[in-house]
C-alpha positions as CSV (number, residue, x, y, z in Angstrom):
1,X,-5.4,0.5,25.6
2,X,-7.4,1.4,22.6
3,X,-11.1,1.7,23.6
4,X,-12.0,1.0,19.6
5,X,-9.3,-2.2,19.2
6,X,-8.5,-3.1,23.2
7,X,-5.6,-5.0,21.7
8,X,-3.6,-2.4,20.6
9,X,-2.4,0.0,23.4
10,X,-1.9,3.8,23.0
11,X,1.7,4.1,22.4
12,X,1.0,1.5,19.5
13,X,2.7,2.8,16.2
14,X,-0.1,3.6,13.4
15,X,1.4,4.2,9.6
16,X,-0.5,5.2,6.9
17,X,1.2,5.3,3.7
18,X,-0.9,7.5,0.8
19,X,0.1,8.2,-2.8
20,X,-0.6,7.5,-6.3
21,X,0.6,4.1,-8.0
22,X,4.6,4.3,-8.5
23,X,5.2,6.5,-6.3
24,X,7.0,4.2,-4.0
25,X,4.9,3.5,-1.1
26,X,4.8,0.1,-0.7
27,X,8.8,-0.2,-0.7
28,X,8.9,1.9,1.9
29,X,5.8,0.6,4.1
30,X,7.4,-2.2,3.8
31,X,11.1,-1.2,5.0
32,X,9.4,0.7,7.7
33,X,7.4,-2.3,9.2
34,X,10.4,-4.2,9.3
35,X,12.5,-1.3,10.9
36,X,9.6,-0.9,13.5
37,X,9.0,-4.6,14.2
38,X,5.1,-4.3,13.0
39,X,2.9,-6.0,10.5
40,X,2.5,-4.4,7.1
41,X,-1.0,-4.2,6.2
42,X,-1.7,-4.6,2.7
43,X,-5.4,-5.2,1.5
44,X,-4.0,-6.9,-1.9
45,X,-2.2,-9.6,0.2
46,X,-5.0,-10.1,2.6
47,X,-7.5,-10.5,-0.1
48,X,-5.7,-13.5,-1.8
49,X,-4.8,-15.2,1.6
50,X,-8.4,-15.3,2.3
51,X,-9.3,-16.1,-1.2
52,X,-6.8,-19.6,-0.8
53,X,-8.0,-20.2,2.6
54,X,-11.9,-20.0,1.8
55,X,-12.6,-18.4,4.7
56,X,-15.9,-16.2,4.8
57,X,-15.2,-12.9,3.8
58,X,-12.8,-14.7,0.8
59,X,-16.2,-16.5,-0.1
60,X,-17.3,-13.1,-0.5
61,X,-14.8,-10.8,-2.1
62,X,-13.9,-13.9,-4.4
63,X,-16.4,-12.9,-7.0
64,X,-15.2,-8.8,-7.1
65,X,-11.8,-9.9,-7.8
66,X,-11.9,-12.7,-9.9
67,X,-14.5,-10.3,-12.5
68,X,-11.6,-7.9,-11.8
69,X,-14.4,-5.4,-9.9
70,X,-13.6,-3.1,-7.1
71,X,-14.5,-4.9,-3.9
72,X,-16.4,-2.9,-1.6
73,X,-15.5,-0.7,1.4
74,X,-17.9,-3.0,3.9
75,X,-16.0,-6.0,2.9
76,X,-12.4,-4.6,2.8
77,X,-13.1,-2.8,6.3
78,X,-14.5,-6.3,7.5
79,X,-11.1,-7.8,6.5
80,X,-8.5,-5.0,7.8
81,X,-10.7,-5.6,11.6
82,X,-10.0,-9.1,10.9
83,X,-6.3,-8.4,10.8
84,X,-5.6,-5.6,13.4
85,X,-7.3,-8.2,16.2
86,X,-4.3,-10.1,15.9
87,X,-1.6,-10.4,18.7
88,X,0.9,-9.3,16.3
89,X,-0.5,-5.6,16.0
90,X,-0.6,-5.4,19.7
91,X,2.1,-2.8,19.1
92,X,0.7,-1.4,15.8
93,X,0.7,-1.8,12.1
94,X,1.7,0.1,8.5
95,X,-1.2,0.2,6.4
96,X,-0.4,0.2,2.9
97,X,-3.4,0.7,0.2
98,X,-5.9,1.1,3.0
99,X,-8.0,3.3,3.1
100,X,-8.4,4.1,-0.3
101,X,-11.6,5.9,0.2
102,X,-13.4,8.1,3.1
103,X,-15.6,5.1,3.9
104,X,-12.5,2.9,4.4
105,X,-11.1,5.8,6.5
106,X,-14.1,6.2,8.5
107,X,-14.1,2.3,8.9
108,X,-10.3,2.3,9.7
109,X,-11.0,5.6,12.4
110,X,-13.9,3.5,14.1
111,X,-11.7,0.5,14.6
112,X,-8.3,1.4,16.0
113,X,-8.7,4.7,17.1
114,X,-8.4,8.5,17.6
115,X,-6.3,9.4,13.8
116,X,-4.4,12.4,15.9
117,X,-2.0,9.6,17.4
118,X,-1.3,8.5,13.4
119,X,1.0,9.5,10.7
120,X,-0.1,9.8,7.4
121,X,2.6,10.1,4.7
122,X,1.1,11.5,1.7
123,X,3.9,10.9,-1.2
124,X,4.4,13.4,-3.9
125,X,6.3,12.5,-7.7
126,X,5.4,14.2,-11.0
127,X,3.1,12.2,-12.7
128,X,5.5,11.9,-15.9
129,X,8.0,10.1,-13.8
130,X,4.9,7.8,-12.3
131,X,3.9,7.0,-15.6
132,X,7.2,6.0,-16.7
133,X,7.6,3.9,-13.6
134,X,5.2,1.7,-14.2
135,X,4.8,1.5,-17.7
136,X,8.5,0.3,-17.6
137,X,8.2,-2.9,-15.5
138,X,8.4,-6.2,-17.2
139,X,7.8,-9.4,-14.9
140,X,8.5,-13.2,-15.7
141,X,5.7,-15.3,-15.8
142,X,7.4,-18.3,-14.8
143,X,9.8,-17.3,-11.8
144,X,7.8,-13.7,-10.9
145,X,11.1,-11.9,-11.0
146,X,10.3,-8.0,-11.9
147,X,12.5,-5.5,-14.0
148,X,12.7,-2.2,-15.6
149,X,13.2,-0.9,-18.5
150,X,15.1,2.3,-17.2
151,X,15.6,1.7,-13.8
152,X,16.5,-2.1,-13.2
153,X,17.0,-3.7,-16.9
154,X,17.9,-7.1,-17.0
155,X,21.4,-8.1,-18.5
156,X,19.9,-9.4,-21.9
157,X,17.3,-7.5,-23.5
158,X,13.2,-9.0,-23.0
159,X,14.8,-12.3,-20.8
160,X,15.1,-12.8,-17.6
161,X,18.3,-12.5,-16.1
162,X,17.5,-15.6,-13.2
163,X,16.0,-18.0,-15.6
164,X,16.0,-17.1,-18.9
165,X,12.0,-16.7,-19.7
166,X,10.6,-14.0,-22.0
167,X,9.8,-11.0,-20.1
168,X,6.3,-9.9,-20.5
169,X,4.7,-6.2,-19.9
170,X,1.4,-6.5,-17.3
171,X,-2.4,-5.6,-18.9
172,X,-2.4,-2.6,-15.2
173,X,1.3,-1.4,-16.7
174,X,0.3,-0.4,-20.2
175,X,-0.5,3.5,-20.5
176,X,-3.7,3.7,-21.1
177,X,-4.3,1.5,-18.2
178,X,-1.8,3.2,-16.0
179,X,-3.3,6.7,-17.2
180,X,-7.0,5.2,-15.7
181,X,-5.4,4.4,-12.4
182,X,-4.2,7.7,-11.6
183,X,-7.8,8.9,-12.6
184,X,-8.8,6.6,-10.9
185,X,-6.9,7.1,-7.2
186,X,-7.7,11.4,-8.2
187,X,-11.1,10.7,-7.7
188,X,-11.4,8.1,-5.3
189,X,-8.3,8.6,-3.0
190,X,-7.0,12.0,-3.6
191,X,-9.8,13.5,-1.0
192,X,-8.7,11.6,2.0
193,X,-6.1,13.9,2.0
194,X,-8.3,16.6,2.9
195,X,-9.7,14.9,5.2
196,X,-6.4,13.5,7.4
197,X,-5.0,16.7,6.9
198,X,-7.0,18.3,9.7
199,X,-7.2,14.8,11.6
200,X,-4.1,13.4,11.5
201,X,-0.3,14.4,11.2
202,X,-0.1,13.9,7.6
203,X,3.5,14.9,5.9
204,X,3.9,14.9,2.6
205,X,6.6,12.9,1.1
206,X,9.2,14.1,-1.6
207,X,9.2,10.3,-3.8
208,X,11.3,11.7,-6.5
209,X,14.5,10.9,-4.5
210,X,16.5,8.2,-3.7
211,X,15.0,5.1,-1.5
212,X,17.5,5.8,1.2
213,X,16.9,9.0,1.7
214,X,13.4,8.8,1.7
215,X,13.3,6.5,4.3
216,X,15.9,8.3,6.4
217,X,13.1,10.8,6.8
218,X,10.2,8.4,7.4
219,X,12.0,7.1,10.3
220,X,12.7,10.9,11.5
221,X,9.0,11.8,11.6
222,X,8.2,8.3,13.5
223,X,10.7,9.5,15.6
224,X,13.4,6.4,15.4
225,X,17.1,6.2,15.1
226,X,18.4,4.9,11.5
């Protein structure tokens, strides 16, 4: 067993997913947990989970997130140790959007382990083709259904195909929001890079190809059948 996390033993699969907003990595951190059988860990999901259930780290982050400020690594590494105690990481986990700093990565290192046993997929697409991504997506305020403009339009133009509602463009998918993002993750993510390169077996991913056969290769490096 892990001497950091005694929960999780040493075959345990550990999944880091890195990369830019729109470049695909949630879809496939997703897909891969489920392939593997493992939780997805996603710091967005935990935050609002903790935020509805009160508990006392969602006392605290409640504050950051509702002023729309960056919550900070002591809390968010707090919360991930939170999570990886439970039974159903015994086997291991797919962390996607943590770490998103070296602090978080040091946090993440202390509490589950040596990062040489870890896979780090660092994905890779042209930031034209990011920005289009997401400033494309239209969502529906009343069912939460999402679209896009080039790569999954809805039948009628601006409404929803499932219920009809006006489709509306999100403040974080305008440009000049999306343009402050990817400064944003250059400055604050980009370096863990660097630093899993020499610590971890990090591969960089091709994400300007299709879903399928991204994922075909994500399951080669983990090392499972299709």
């Amino acid at each position: 067993m892990d001497a950091a996390n005694p929960r999780v033993g040493k075959d345990a699969v550990r999944v880091i997913f890195l990369g830019p907003p729109g470049a695909g990595k949630g879809t496939q951190a997703a897909r891969l947990a489920a392939h593997l059988k493992v939780p997805k860990i996603g710091t967005g999901e935990m935050l609002r989970t903790a935020i509805a259930k009160n508990t006392p780290l969602g006392q605290q982050v409640h504050p950051f997130m509702e002023t729309g400020n960056l919550v900070p690594d002591h809390l968010l590494v707090a919360l991930v140790r939170e999570r990886i105690a439970e039974p159903d990481c015994d086997r291991g986990f797919v962390c996607d959007g943590f770490p998103r700093t070296l602090a978080q990565a040091q946090g993440l290192e202390e509490m589950s382990g040596d990062p040489r046993a870890w896979v780090v997929f660092d994905f890779e697409v042209p930031r034209p083709e990011l920005m289009l991504r997401l400033s494309g997506r239209r969502w529906c305020p009343s069912c939460q259904a999402t679209f896009h403009l080039k790569n999954d339009p809805p039948k009628a133009p601006g409404v929803c195909d499932a219920c009809g509602t006006g489709l509306v463009q999100r403040e974080d998918d305008h440009e000049s929001v999306v343009a402050l993002r990817l400064r944003q993750y250059d400055e604050r993510t980009f370096p863990l890079i660097e630093y899993y390169r020499t610590r971890a077996r990090m591969i960089p991913v091709d994400g300007y190809r299709p879903m399928d056969v991204v994922f075909r290769e994500l399951l080669q490096a983990v090392g499972v059948p299709a």
